[in-house]
N, C-alpha and C positions, 0 to 999 in steps of 0.2 A: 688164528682168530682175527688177527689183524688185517690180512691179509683178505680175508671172506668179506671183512667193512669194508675194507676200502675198495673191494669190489662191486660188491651191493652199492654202497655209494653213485660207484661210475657208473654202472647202471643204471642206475636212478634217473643219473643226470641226462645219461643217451638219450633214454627215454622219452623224456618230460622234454628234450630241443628236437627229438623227430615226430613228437606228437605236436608240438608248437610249428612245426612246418608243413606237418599234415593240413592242418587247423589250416597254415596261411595260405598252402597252395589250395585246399578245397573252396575257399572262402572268396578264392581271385577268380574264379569260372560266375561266381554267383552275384553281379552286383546287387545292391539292397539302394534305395534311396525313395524321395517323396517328389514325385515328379506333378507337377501343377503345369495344366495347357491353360493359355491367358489367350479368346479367341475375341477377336472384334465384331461383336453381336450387331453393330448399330446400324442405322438407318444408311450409313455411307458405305458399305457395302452391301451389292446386291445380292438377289437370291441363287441368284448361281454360284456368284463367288463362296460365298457361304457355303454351298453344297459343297465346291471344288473343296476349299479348304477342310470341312466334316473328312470328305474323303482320306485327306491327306493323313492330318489327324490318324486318325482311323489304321492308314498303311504304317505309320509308324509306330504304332502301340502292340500292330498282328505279331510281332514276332519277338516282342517283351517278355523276360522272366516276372511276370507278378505272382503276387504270395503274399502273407502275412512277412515271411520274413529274408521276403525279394525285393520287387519294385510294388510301388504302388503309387495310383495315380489319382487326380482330381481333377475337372474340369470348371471356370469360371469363365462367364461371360463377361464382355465389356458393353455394356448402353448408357443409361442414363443413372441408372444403379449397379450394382455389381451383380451378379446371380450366379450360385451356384447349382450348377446342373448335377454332380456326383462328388459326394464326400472322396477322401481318399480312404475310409475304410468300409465302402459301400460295395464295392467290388472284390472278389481276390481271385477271380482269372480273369485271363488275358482276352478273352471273346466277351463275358462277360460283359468288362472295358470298351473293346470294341463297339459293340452292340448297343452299349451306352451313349457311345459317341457319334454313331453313326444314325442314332433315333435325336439326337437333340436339335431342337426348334431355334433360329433368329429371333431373338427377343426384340431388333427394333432398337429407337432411341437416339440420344448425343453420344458422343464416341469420350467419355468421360474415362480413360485410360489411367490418368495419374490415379481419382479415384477407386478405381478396380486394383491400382496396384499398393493401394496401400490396404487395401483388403485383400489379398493375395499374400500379403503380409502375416497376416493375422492368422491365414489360412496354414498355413507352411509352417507355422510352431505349436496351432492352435492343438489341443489333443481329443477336444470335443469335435477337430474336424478330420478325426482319425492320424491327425500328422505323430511321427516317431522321435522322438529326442534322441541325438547323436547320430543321426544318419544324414546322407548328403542330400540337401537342397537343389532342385534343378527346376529352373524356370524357362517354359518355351512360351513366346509371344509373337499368334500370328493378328499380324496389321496389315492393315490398306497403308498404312503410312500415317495419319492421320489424325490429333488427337483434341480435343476441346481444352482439355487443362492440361499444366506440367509433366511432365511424366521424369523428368533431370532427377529432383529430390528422392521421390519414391524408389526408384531404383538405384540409385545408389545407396540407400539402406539396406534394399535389402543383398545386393553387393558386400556392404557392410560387415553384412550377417552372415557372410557366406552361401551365399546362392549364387550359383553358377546360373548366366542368364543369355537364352539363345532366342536370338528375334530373326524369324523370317517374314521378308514384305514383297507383298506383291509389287510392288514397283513404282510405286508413286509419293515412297517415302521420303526424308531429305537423309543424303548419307552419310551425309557430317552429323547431324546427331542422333541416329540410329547406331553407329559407330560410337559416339560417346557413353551410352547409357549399357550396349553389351556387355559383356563380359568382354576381356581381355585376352589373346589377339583379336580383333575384331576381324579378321580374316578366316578365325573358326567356328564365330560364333553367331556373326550375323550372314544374312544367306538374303541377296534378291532376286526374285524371279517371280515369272509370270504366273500367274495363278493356275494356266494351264499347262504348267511344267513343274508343278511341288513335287511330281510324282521324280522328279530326275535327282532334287537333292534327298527324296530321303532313304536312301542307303548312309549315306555319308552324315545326315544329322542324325540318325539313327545308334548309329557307331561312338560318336561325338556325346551321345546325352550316356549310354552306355559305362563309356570312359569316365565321365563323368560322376558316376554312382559308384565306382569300385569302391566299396571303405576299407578296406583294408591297406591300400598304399597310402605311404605318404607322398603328396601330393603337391607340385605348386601351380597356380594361377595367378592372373592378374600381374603380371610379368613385365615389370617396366625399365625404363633406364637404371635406376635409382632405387628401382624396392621390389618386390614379390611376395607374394602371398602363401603361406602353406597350411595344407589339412593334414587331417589325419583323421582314422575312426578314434570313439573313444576307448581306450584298453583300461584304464585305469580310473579311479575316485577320488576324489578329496582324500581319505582314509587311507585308502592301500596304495599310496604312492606320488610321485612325481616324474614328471619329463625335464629331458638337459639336451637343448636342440645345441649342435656344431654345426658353424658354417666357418669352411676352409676354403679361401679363393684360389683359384689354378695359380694365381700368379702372390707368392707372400712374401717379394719383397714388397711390393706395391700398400697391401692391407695384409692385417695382422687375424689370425683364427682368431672367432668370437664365439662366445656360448651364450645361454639363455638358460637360467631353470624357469620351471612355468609348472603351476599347481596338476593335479593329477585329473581336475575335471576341462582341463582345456585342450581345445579342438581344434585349434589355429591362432596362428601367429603368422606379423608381417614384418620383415627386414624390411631396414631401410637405410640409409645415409650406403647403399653400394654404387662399387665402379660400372658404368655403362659397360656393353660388349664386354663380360666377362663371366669365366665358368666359375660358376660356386658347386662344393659338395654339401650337402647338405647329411646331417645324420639326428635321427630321431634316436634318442634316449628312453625308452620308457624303465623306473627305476621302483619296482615292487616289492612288496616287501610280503608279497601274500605267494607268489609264482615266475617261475622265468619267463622273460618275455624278450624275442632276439630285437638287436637295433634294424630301425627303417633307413634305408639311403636315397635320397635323389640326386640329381643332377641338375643344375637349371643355367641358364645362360639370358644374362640381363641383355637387355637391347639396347642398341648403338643409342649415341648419347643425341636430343632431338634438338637440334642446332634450326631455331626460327627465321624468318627475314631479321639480318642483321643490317639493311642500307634500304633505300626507298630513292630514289631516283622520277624526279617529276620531269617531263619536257614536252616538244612540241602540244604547249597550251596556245590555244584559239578562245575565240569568246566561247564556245559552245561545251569544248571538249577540249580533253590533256591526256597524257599517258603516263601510266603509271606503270614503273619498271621495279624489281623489286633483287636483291642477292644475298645468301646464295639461292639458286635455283637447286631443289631438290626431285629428286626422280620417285618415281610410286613405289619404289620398293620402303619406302619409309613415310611416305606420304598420301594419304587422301586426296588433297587439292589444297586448295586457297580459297577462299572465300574476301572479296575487296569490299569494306562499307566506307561510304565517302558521303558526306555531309557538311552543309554550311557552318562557319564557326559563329556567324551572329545571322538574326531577326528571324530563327528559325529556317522551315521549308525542310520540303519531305527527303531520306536518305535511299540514298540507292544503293544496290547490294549489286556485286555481281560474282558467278564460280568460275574459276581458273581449275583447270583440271592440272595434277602434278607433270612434272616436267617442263610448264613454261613458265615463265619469268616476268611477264610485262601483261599490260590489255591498256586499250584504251576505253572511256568512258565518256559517254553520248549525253546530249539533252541536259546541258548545263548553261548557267547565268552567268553572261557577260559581267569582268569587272568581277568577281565574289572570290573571297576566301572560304577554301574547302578545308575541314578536316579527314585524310586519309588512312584507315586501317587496313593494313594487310595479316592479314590472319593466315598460319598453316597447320591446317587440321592434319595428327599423323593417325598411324594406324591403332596405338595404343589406346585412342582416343581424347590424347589432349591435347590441347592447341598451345600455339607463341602466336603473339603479335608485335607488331608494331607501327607506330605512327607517323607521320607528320604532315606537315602545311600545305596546301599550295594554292595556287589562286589562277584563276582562267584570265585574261587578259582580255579589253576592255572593249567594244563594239567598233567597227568600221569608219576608220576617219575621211571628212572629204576636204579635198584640198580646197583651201580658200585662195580665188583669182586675185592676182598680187597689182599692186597698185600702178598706173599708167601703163597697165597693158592690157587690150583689149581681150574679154571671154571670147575663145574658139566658138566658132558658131557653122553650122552646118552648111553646105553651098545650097541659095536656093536653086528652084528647078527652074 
């Protein structure tokens, strides 16, 4: 009799861990998420561009899993107000969407971007705008570049909130802070190109927004020297349960394993105080009390530590113009560029900016005031998207002296003819 329980039992258990990995591999082919296109409606891009972009649009939605309980998508305009052209649960196929997308109208207008994305906000949790609770967030924002108001605060909220945020610009945007406001590597998630070449990146932003919606991994982004971000779908409630995240670094004499519990309705969590260039394993816990649920694992590797201009070197100063040298020089595999702003330290007068592409170290600077003292920042944008700088003094040297003819000696004088 004993014998037949503790049979039944082990069966039980088989069962219930090869139905729980049925569930996760079925569930890994299908991503599910709330996918928001943020198109710049306004008066500064033209009707072509417009079309081109609708197009684009359009090619990367053809070949989406939408569903009630796949993807699903929404469309907002950016002008002088926000507009929404399709709820996300106005649609639930994928031509449907298309077809949606492919019939909407330039609304025209100021290119009021911050304000669209803080409606886009609203949008993405709203549930009166069909959005899903516990699914993954994914924001694509096509720009001319170009914005009327802020766009910095807004999106890093909704960052914040876990939205994963992929901006592609037609090419007249600034890179250093289109880079800022992506999502994190900015190397996957922002994309420049011509407008009559969207069609070449999206296989690959395609795949990217994809990855993106998987809920069922646990997952990290936003990936920095110092910290990273991790999801997860929601498996559990308040009620039936808790999570106990482990994080083991490769290297433990260095840093010591740390754990986390965290209530049963949370979605993410961010490490912080880690060693740059280093592998963590990460393992999700979920701990119920209603059913088994197996542990999630990642893997994730923080990035090299972002070492800014540590020296500023000023010389060959003219009245006009100085050169400004700056160490260390860092190469693009970790860097964007530099950005140099230089400005008077008294009575005012306008600054001047200028971009150092990565890899060089010095520039000089034109169309300056005899005699003045400059304040100089050297700024290096990397690819995570955050900057270092640093300061200091210099001063252009003073206009053209003439030599005054020295006493009981006659001024040179030219021969007459």
């Amino acid at each position: 009799m004993l014998f037949w329980t503790a049979f039944s039992l082990a069966l039980s258990l088989h069962l219930a861990l090869a139905r729980s990995g049925i569930e996760h591999s079925a569930a890994a082919s299908a991503p599910q998420g709330d996918l928001l296109f943020l198109l710049d409606s306004s008066a500064s891009v033209s009707h072509y561009e417009f079309s081109r972009v609708r197009e684009f649009v359009g090619q990367l939605v053809s070949t989406m899993p939408f569903g009630p309980g796949a993807v699903r998508a929404s469309l907002v305009h950016v002008g002088s107000r926000p507009h929404t052209e399709f709820t996300f649960d106005q649609y639930s196929s994928g031509q449907a969407v298309e077809d949606a997308i492919r019939a909407a109208s330039q609304r025209m207008g100021d290119t009021n971007t911050g304000l669209a994305l803080a409606y886009a906000k609203e949008q993405l949790f709203a549930e009166v705008a069909g959005a899903r609770l516990g699914v993954p967030k994914v924001l694509v924002w096509v720009t001319d570049g170009g914005s009327s108001d802020p766009v910095g605060p807004p999106m890093q909220e909704l960052k914040d909130l876990g939205v994963t945020v992929f901006i592609v610009s037609t090419g007249r945007g600034n890179l250093l802070e289109l880079s800022a406001v992506a999502s994190a590597p900015a190397e996957k998630h922002l994309h420049f190109v011509d407008v009559d070449d969207l069609h070449i990146i999206a296989p690959e932003l395609r795949d990217s927004i994809i990855d993106a919606m998987q809920p069922q991994h646990l997952r990290a982004s936003e990936v920095l020297p110092s910290s990273f971000r991790l999801s997860w779908p929601p498996l559990l409630t308040v009620d039936s349960g808790y999570y106990v995240l482990e994080l083991v670094p490769s290297d433990k004499l260095v840093a010591a394993t740390r754990r986390q519990q965290l209530p049963g309705n949370a979605t993410s969590w961010i490490w912080t105080d880690l060693n740059p260039d280093t592998d963590y394993e990460v393992t999700l816990l979920p701990e119920s009390n209603e059913r088994l649920l197996r542990p999630q694992h990642v893997r994730v590797r923080t990035l090299q530590e972002e070492a800014g201009p540590e020296r500023i070197i000023i010389s060959h100063t003219r009245p006009r113009s100085l050169r400004v040298s700056w160490a260390p020089a860092l190469g693009p595999d970790s860097t964007l560029g530099y950005h140099i702003l230089l400005g008077p330290l008294r009575g005012g007068g306008s600054l001047q900016r200028l971009e150092v592409p990565a890899g060089c170290n010095s520039t000089t600077v034109q169309g300056l005031t005899p005699g003045t003292a400059y304040l100089v920042t050297v700024t290096a944008a990397f690819r995570s998207g955050r900057e270092r700088a640093l300061s200091a003094k210099a001063c252009t040297a003073s206009g053209q002296r003439t030599r005054a003819p020295q006493a009981g000696r006659p001024e040179a004088r030219p021969p007459e003819p």
